[in-house]
N, C-alpha and C positions, 0 to 999 in steps of 0.2 A: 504668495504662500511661503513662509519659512520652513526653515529646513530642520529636523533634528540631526545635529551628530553624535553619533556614537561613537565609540573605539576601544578597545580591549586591553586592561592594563596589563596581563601577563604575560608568559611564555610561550610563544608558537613556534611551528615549524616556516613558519610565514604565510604569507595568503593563501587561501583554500581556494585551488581552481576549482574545487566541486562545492559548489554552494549548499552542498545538503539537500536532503529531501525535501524541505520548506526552501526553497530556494527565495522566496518573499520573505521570511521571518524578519522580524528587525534586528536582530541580533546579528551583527559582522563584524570580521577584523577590519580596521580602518586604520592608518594614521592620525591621531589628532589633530587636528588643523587648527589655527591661533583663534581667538577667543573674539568672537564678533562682538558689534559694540550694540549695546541693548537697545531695542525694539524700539519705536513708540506704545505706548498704550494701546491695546487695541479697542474696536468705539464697543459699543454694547452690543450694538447687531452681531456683530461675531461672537459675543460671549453669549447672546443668546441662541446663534446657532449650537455651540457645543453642550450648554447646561439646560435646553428650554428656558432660559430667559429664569430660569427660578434658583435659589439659593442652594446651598448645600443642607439648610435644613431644610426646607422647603422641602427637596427631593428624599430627604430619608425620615424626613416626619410631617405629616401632613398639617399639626396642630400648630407647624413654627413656620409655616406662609408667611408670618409680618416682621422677618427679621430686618434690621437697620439696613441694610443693604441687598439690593440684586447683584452678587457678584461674584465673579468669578468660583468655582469651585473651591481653590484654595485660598488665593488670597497671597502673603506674604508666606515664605515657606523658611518652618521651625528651624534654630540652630542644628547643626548635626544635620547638613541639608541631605534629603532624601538621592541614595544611592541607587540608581536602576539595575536593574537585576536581581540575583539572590547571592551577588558577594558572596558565591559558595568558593571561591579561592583562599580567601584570607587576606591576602594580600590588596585589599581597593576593591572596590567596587567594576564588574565587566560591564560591558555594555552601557555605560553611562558616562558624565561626565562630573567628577568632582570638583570642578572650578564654578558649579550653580546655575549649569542654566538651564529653564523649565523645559517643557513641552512646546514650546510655541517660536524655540530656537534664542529666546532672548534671557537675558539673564534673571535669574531668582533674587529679590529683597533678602539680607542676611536680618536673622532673626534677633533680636534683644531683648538681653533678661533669660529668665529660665521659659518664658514663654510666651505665644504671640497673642493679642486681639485680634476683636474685628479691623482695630482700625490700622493694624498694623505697625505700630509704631513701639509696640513693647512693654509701654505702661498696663499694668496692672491696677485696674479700677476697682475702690471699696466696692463690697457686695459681688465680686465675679467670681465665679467657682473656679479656679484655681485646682489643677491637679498639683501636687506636689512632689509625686512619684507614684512608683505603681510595683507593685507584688505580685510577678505572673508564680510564683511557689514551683520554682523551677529546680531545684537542684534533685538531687537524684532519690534523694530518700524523703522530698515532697509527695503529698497528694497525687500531685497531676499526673509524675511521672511515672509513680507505681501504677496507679490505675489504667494508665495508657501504655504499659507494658513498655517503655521505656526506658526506665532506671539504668539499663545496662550501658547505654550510650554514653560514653566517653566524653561527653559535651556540658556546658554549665546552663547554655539556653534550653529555653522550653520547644519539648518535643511532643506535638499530638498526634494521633489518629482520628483522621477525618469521621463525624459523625458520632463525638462523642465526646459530653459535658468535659468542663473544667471551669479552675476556679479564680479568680485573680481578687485581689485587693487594690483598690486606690486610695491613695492618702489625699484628701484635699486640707485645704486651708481655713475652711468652715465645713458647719453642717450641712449635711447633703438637704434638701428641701423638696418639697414636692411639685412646687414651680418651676425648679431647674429640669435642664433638658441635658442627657449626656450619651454620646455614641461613642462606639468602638471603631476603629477603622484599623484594616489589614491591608497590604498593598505588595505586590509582586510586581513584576517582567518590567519593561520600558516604558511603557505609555500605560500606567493602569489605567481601566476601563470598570464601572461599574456594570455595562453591558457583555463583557467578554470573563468576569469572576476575578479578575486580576484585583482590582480595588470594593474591598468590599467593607457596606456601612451598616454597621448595629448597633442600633438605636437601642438602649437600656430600658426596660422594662415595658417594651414594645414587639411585637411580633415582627423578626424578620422576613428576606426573603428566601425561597431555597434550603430552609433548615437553620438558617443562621438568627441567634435571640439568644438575650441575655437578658436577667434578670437580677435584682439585687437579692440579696438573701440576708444578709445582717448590716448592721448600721452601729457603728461603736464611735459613740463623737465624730470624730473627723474622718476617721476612716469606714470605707464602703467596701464590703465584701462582694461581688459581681461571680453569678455563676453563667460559663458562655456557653453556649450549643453550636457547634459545627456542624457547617453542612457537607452529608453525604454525600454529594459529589465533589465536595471542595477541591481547586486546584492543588496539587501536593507541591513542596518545593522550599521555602524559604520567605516567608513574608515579614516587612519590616508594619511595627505596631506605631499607632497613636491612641490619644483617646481627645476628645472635642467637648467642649461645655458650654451651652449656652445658659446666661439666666438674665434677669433684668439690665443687670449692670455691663452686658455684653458677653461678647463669645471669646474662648480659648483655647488653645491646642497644645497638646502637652508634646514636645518637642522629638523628633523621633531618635531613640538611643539605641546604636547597635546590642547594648545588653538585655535590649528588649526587642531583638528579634525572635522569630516563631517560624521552626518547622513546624511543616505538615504534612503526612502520610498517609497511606491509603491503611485500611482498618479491617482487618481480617475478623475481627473482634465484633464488628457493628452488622446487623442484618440488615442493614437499609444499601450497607455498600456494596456493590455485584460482587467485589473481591471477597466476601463474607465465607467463612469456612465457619461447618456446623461439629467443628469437632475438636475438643480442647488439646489432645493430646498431638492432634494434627498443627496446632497455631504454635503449640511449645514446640515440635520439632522440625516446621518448614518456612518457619518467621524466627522462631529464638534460638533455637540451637546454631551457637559460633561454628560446627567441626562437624564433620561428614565424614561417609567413606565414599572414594571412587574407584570403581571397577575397571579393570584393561586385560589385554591378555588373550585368551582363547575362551571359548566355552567348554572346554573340556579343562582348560590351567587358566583357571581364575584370578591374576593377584586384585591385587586391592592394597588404596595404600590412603591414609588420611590425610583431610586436606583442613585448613584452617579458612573458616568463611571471613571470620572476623568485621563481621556487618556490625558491630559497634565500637571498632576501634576509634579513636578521635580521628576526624581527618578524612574516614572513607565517607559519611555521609555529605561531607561537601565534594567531596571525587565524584558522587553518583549523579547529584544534582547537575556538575560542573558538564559532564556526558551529556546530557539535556540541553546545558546549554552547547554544547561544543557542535551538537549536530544542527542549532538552531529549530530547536523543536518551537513552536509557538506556546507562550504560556497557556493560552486557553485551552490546549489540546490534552494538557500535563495531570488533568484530574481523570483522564479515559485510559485505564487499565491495558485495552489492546493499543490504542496508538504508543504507550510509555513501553509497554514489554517489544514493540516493534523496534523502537527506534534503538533500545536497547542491543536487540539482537543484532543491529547495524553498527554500532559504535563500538561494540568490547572487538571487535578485529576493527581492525585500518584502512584495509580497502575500501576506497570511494572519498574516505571523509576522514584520514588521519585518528582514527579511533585509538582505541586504549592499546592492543595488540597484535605486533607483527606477526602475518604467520607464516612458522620456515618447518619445512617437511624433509630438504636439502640433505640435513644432517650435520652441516658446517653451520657450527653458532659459534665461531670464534670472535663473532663482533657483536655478542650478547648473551644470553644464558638459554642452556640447556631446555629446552621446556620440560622434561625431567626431572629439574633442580626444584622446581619451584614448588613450594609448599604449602602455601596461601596464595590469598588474593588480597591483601593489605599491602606488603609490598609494591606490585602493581600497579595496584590506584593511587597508593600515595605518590610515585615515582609520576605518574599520566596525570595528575591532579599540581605537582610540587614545576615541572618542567614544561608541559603542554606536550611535548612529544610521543610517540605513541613506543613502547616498552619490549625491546627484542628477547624472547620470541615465544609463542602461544602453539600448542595446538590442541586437539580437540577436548582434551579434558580440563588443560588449562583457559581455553575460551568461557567451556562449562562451568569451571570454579567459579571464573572471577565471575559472570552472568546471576550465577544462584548469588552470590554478595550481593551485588546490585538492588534485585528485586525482591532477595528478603530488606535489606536495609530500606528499600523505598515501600515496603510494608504488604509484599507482593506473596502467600506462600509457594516456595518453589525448592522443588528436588532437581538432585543431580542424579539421571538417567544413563546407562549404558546399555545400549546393545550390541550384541554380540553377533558378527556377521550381516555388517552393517551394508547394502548393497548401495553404491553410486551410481546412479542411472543419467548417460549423459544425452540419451537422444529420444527423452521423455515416452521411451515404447511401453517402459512399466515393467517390463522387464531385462535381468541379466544376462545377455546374449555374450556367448565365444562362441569365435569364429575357427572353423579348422579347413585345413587343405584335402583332398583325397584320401591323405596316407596319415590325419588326425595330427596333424602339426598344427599348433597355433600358427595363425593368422593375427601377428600380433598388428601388424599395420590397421586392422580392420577392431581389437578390441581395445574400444575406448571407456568400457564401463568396467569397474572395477569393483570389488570386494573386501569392506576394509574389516581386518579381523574385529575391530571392538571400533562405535562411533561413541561420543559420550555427548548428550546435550541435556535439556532443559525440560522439567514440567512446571509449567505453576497453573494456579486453579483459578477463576474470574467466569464470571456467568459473561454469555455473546447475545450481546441485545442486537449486534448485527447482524445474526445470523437466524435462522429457522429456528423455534424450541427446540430442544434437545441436544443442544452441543454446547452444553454448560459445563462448567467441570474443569478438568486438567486439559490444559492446552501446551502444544509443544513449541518450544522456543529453541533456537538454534542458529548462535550465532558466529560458529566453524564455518569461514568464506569456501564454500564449494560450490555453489551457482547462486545467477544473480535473479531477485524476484524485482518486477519491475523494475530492471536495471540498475539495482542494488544490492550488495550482498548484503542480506537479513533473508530468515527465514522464521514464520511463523508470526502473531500463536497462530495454530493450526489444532482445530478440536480432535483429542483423540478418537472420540467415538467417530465422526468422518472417516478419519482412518481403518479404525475396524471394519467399519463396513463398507470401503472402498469406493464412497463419497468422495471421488476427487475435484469433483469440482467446487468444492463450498473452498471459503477462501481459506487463510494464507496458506499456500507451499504445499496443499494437501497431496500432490499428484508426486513428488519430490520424496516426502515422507512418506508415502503410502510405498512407494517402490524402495525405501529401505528396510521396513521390516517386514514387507509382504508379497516383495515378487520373488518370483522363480526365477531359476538360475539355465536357460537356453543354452543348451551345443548345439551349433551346425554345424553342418559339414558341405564343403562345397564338392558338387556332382558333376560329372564329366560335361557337361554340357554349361557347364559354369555357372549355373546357380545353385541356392543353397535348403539344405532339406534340416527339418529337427532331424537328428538323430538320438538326442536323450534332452529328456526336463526333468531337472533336478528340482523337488516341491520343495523341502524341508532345509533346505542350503540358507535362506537369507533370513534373517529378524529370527535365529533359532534361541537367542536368549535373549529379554529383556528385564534388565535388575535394575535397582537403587536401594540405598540407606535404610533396613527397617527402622520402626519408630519406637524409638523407645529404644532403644538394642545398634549393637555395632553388627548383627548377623544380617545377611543379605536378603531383599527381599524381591520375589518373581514376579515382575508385575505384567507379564507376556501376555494374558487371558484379558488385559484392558486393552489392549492393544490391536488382537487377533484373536479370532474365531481359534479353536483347538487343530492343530493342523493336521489336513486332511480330512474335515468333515465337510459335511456339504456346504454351510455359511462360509467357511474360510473359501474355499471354493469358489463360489458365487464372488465372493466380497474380492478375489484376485480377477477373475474373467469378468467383471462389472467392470474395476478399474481400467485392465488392457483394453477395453474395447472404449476407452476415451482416449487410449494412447497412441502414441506413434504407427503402431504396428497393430490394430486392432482382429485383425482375422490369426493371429502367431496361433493361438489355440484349433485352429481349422485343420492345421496339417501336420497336426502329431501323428506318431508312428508309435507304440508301444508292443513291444515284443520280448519281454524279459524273465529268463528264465535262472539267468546267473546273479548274486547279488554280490555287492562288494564294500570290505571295510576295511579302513585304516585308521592302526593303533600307532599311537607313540609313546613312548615310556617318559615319567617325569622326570627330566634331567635337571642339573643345577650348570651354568654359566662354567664353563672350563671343564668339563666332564664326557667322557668319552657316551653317544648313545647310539641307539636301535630304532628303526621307523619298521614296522610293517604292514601288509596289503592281506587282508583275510578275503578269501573266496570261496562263496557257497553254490553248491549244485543244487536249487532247487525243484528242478526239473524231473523228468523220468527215463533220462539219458541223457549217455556221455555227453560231457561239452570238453573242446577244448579251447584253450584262452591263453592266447598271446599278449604278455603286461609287459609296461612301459611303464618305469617309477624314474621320475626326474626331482632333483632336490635343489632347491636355490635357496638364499636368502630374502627377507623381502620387509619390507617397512610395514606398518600397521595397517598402513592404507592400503592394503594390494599393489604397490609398486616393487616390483619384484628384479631381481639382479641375476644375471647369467648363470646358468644350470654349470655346480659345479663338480656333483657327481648323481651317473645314472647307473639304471640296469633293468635287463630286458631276459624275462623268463618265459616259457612255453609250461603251463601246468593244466594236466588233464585231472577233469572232475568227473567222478561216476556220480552215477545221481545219488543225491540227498549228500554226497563228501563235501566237505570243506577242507581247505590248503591253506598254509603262511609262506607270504613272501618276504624274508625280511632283509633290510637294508643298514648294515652296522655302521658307524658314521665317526670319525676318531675327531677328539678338540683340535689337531692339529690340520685337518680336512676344513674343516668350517672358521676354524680361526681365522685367517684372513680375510674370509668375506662377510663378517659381523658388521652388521648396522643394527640404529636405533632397537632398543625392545627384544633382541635377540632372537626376532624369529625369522623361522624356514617354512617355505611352502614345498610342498610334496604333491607335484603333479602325475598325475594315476592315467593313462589312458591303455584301452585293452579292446582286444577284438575276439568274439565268442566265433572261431571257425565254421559252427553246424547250423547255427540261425543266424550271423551274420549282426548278434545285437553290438551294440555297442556301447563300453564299459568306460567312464568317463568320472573324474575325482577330482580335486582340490581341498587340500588338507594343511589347513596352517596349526605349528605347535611353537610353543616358545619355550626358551632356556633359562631355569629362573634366577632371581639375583639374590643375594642375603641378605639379611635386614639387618636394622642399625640397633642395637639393642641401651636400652636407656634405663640411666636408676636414679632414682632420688636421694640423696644424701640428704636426709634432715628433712623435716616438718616443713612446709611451705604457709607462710603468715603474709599477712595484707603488710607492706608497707616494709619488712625483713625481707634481706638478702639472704638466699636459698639458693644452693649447690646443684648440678644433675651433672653423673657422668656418662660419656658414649664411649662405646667399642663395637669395633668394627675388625670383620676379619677379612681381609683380600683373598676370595678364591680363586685368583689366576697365577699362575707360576709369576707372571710379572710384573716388570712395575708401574703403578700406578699413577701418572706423573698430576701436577696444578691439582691436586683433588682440592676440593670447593665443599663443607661443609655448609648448610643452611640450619638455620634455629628460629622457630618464632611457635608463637600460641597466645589466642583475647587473653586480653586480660595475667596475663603473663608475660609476656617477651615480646619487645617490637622486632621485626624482623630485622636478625643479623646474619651475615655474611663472614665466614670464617676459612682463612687461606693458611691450609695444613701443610701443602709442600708435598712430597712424593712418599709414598708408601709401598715397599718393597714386596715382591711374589710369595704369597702365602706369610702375608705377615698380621699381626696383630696389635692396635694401634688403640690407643685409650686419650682420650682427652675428657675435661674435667670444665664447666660453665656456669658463672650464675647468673642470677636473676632476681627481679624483682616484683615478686607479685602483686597488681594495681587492685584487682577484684576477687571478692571474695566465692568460694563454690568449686563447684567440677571441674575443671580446664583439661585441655588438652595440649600439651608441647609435644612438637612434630620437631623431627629432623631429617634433614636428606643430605647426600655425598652423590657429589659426582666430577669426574673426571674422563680424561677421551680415551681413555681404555674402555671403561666402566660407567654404568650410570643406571634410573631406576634404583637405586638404593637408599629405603625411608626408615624411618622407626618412629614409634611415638608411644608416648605414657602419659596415665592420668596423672593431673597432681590436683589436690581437694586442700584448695586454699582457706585457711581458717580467717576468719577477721580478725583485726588486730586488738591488741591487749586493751585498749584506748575504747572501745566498744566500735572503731567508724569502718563502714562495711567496703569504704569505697580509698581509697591514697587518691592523694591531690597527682603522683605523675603517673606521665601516661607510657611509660616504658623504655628501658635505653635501646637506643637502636643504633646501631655501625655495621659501615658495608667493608668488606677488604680487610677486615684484623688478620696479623697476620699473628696464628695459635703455634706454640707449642705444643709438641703430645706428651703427655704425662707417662705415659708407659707405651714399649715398644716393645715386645714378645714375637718369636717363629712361631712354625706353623702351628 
């Protein structure tokens, strides 16, 4: 048996000790090993093991049974010898071998002429139908591309949506006739297969298989108009084209040309495709809109800051493909919506398999960028597509950005999700358990599960043929490394409606995501005899906001009620005590204790970043006698995630309540008190615990608020024209007394600005700094330019403005480039002003 090799022309970090999830795929780094010396022929028996003994028409048209030869499927293989994979790099063909040799380990016949015969030798016989080129009407302000919602793609080949006509032209050398015979052929992965979708044959004016048929439509002399039908489930990805001709005077194959390669995408557009969305305004804004907003912050301090998806830059849709192949996904798998949004969710982080991005929570990103900084998700992929290495550093919203690019660009619709009090459950009970000592001290040894003020992940929409009716719809994707599902970090999709109603067992990660937005938040307390009692469950503590992007609109929209019952009603109820009783800890609801008569709230005033504020504890008596309550207010700093840093100012009050009174405890807090213990996001947790003297309840809080940062304010100098250089200036005011040192300016926006990288040098305390940028707009329409600054003082600081790109004077909608892009300029600022 011969062997195939394979081996990877680009960039790696070097051999993957994790083979991926397909740990079989064909697809591996190798070394290329020297070039074996070609085969013998193999006899026919073999070649009738692989083809049934019958021809390549034979098998795609039953009427050409009596071709000149039984042989082989190909035969002699066309000039521009076929590349395996989907060359979604640029750079060579992956996974193949460009020195020609087939499947069978022996070397490929080089083709001559512009195209091959039967008999292989290259002549062209009077009376053979002769392709002489082919017209896929590809460029952007084509047929094909408008109708397939395309156009926008920054790319010159043709791009479809599976399951849905287009139109191609062939020019032959004569008249097309009605004796001739002509197929289409598409070809993907390493070994196409016509049994596995990879090599696929369509036969002209013949009914396919699967959806796939082509028929002629006009006939003008020598050239032949061809309109194609795509099948609905076709593999997505990158297929190199031919076309075949048989007639009396023998068979031809029009030689396979990179300029006639064909993407293909899953089709939100077509009803045949599970990924089918029934709603127009839905496909404009969760497949075509370049530019979102994403939510962070607290549920009471909102910010929001925009992000550039840029799913049609040049260059990300071979990054997205390139993630496909990087995990070793098998071609055949690459047309099923959940296995492609799966492996997704595994590749945009790095753990396991070298994916797109590193993820650091640390706060030390001196050996890569701020995840703060970043703006887009163009940068990124080109950087993980350009290198092979995976891109420091990600976290939860940046994992989020770059994922929603991904799966709109691979034709997926998907929003960017935030919820707010996002619970971490590490010991699958389904619920947020702390632990406390006697005397209401954390038990930090004992609390492993965490509470992150804001998570941000993934929706996209795709009907589950795998699963039960009724979990069709928006699935959640999430691909922030926080635990591993079968031994890999991905999570999802995962049907929301399972989640609502506390379905944890339907598959991916339900039990995972169900106790983020829907478990309770457990205090024990541990009892002299050394075990531990509830003494409060906090209901309304975890999944108390969940937002994303309205449509149509930059205002935010609540999308909590798809998620969860109303809380506190009996379904939400049911749908948590359903879930815990699949969890860890299934009886935790048995031995509650509720006895409250005191209620308790804390307010924090909205501060700004270097500003002196006030936290306070309100206490209400709603009882029908006195209570007295001993509080405990502890104040630290703490990351987004719940990882929280040493308490670095408390205070401890005795306040008696007559009944029905309410009390303020307040907590003043100077910039010079919390200035040194700022990290990421600038916020503070404010831990509350209190004891009711007369009933012995107990008063128990966690309250994160954050300090907010200013934003980068932008203007447009001048008219913005397709293909004319256009002006934007920034200013930025430093609200810290000091100075601001390496500040790191970012720029980029589709269709506007490739992402640049601009190194400003130091900005002094309470100063005011103006710098001046241009650009060149590629596309015409809406855009949005985003900017962000940050430096290790400072960070979280974005701006962004419309600019409504006119076409150019010339009438062309679209400029041949594709944007300037430079990392590390080193800028002048144009004006420097105090405070």
């Amino acid at each position: 048996m011969s062997t195939l090799c394979l081996f990877y022309t680009g960039t790696m970090e070097g051999p993957r000790s994790d083979v991926g999830r397909w740990g079989r795929s064909p697809w591996q780094p190798t070394t290329p090993s020297p070039e074996p010396e070609p085969e013998p022929e193999p006899d026919r028996s073999s070649r009738s093991r692989r083809g049934g003994g019958r021809s390549f028409w034979a098998r795609c048209c039953g009427c050409c049974s009596c071709g000149n030869r039984a042989d082989d499927d190909w035969g002699p293989e066309p000039s521009g010898s076929r590349s395996r994979g989907t060359s979604s790099r640029g750079g060579g063909s992956r996974g193949g071998d460009s020195r020609g040799r087939d499947s069978r380990g022996g070397r490929r016949p080089e083709s001559r002429g512009s195209g091959v015969n039967a008999a292989g030798d290259g002549t062209i016989r009077e009376g053979m139908l002769v392709v002489n080129g082919v017209d896929l009407l590809c460029s952007r302000s084509d047929q094909n591309r408008r109708e397939h919602h395309t156009d926008e793609f920054e790319y010159d080949e043709l791009i479809l949506r599976r399951g849905q006509p287009f139109h191609i032209i062939l020019f032959l050398n004569r008249e097309y006739e009605s004796s001739d015979r002509i197929a289409l052929e598409l070809l993907i992965g390493n070994n196409p297969e016509v049994g596995k979708g990879t090599h696929v044959i369509i036969p002209v004016g013949k009914g396919g298989s699967g959806g796939w048929k082509a028929q002629v439509t006009k006939t003008n002399g020598h050239n032949l108009t061809l309109r194609v039908h795509t099948s609905p489930n076709a593999i997505i990805g990158k297929f190199q084209f031919t076309v075949r001709t048989r007639s009396e005077a023998g068979e031809f194959q029009l030689p396979f040309d990179p300029r006639n390669e064909i993407y293909i995408l899953f089709n939100p557009w077509c009803p045949e495709d599970i990924v089918y969305v029934d709603h127009e305004d839905w496909r404009q804004e969760y497949v075509l809109n370049e530019s979102g907003r994403i939510y962070y912050g607290t549920e009471a301090q909102i910010g929001e800051r925009t992000w550039n998806y840029g799913q049609f830059d040049h260059g990300v849709l071979d990054a997205c493909l390139y993630i496909l192949d990087r995990r070793g996904m098998p071609y055949g798998g690459r047309g099923d919506p959940v296995s492609v949004s799966r492996v997704v969710s595994a590749m945009v982080n790095s753990l396991d398999d070298n994916g797109v991005l590193i993820g650091n929570w640390t706060g030390d990103y001196s050996r890569g960028t701020n995840p703060s900084a970043w703006v887009g998700s163009v940068e990124i992929l080109l950087s993980y597509l350009r290198t092979g290495y995976s891109v420091p550093y990600g976290q939860c919203w940046v994992f989020a950005g770059v994922t929603t690019t991904v799966l709109r660009c691979l034709g997926l619709a998907t929003r960017t999700v935030t919820n707010f009090n996002s619970a971490h459950d590490t010991d699958t009970s389904l619920t947020m358990d702390i632990y406390f000592d006697e005397n209401m001290k954390p038990l930090e040894h004992l609390n492993h599960d965490s509470v992150w003020n804001f998570h941000v992940w993934n929706d996209c929409w795709m009907k589950r043929p795998d699963l039960p009716s009724g979990f069709d719809g928006w699935q959640v994707v999430d691909a922030t490394p926080q635990e591993t599902s079968s031994g890999i970090f991905c999570c999802g999709p995962c049907s929301v409606e399972s989640i609502k109603n506390g379905l944890v067992y339907m598959k991916y990660d339900t039990p995972f995501i169900f106790a983020e937005v829907n478990s309770d938040k457990v205090y024990w307390q541990r009892q002299d005899d050394g075990s531990f009692k509830i003494v409060y469950v906090e209901e309304k503590a975890i999944g108390t906001l969940i937002v994303t992007k309205a449509i149509n609109s930059n205002m935010r929209e609540d999308i909590t009620h798809i998620y969860k019952h109303p809380e506190g009603s009996e379904a939400e109820r049911k749908a948590v005590e359903k879930a815990a009783a699949h969890g860890s800890k299934p009886n935790v609801y048995a031995t509650r204790d509720s006895a409250e008569d005191v209620a308790m709230q804390v307010e924090a005033q909205d501060a700004v970043m270097g500003q002196d504020l006030t936290v306070s504890v309100v206490l209400t008596n709603r009882g029908s006698s006195r209570r007295t309550v001993k509080l405990h207010l502890y104040l630290c700093v703490t990351y987004y995630t719940g990882v929280s840093g040493p308490t670095f100012k408390e205070t401890k009050k005795e306040v008696v309540l007559a009944p029905g009174a309410s009390d303020t405890v307040a907590m003043p807090v100077a910039y010079k008190e919390y200035k040194p213990h700022l990290v990421d996001q600038g916020a503070m947790l404010l831990n509350v615990s209190g004891h009711v003297k007369e009933s012995g309840q107990v008063l128990a809080k966690q309250h994160t608020f954050r300090l907010r940062t200013p934003d980068l304010s932008l203007t447009l100098l001048g008219a913005a024209v397709v293909g004319q250089e256009c002006e934007v200036q920034i200013v930025f005011k430093n609200p810290l007394p000091i100075t601001l040192t390496n500040v790191v300016f970012r720029l980029e926006g589709s269709g506007l600005q490739r992402p640049k990288v601009l190194n400003v040098g130091d900005i002094g305390g309470n100063e005011t700094v103006t710098l001046r940028q241009t650009f060149v707009p590629v596309r015409p329409g809406p855009r949005q330019l985003i900017a962000s600054l940050d430096s290790p003082q400072l960070s979280q600081v974005h701006g962004v403005i419309q600019v409504d790109v006119a076409p150019s004077s010339g009438g062309r909608g679209f400029s041949e480039a594709v944007g300037d892009s430079r990392s590390g300029e080193n800028i002048p600022m144009a004006f420097r002003g105090g405070a």
